[in-house]
C-alpha positions as CSV (number, residue, x, y, z in Angstrom):
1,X,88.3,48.7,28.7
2,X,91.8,47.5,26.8
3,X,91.5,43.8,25.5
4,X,94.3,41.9,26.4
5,X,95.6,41.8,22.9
6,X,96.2,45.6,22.6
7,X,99.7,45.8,23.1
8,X,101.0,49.5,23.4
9,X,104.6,48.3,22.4
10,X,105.6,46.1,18.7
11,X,107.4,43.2,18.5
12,X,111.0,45.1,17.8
13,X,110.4,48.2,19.4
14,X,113.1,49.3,22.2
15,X,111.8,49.6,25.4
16,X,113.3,50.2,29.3
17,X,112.3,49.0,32.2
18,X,111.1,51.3,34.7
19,X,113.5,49.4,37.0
20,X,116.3,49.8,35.0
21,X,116.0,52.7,32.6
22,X,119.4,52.4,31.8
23,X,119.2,49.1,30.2
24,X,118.0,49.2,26.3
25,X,115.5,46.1,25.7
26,X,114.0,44.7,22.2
27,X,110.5,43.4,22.7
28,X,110.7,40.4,20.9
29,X,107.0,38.8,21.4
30,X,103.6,39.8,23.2
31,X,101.6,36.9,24.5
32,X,98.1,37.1,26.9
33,X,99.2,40.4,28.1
34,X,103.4,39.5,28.7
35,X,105.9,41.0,27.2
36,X,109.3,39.1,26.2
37,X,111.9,41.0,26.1
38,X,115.7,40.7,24.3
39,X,118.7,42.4,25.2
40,X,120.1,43.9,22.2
41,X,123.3,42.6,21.0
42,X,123.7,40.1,23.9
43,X,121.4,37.1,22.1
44,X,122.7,34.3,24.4
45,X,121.5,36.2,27.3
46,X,118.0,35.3,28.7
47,X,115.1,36.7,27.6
48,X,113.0,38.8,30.2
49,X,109.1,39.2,30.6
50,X,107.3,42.3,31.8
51,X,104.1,43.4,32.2
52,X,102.8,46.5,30.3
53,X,102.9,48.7,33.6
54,X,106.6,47.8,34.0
55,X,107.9,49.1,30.8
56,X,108.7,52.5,29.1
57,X,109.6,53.2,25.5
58,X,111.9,56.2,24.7
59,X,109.3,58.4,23.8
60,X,107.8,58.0,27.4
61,X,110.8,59.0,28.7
62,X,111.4,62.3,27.1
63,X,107.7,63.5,28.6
């Protein structure tokens, strides 16, 4: 069973979400399983928050 504070992605690691693959994200924190995400270069832009299941990282892309 995964504890809730393994996170599979790092705080500054690019992610997508499987929404919208072809938007680049930067998660930015991991709190009780959530993940808040940037938008690189757009820092007045609001944050986003995903759940493990609804993210990618370009590695799981290219499988």
């Amino acid at each position: 069973m995964k504890r809730v504070t393994d996170n599979k992605f790092k705080e500054g690691q690019v992610v997508f979400s499987k929404r919208d693959p072809s938007q680049k994200l930067i998660v930015r924190r991991f709190i009780k399983g959530i993940y808040y995400c940037r938008f690189p270069n757009e820092p007045d832009k609001k944050e986003l928050v995903f759940f493990e299941r609804e993210l990618d990282s370009d590695t799981d892309l290219e499988r």
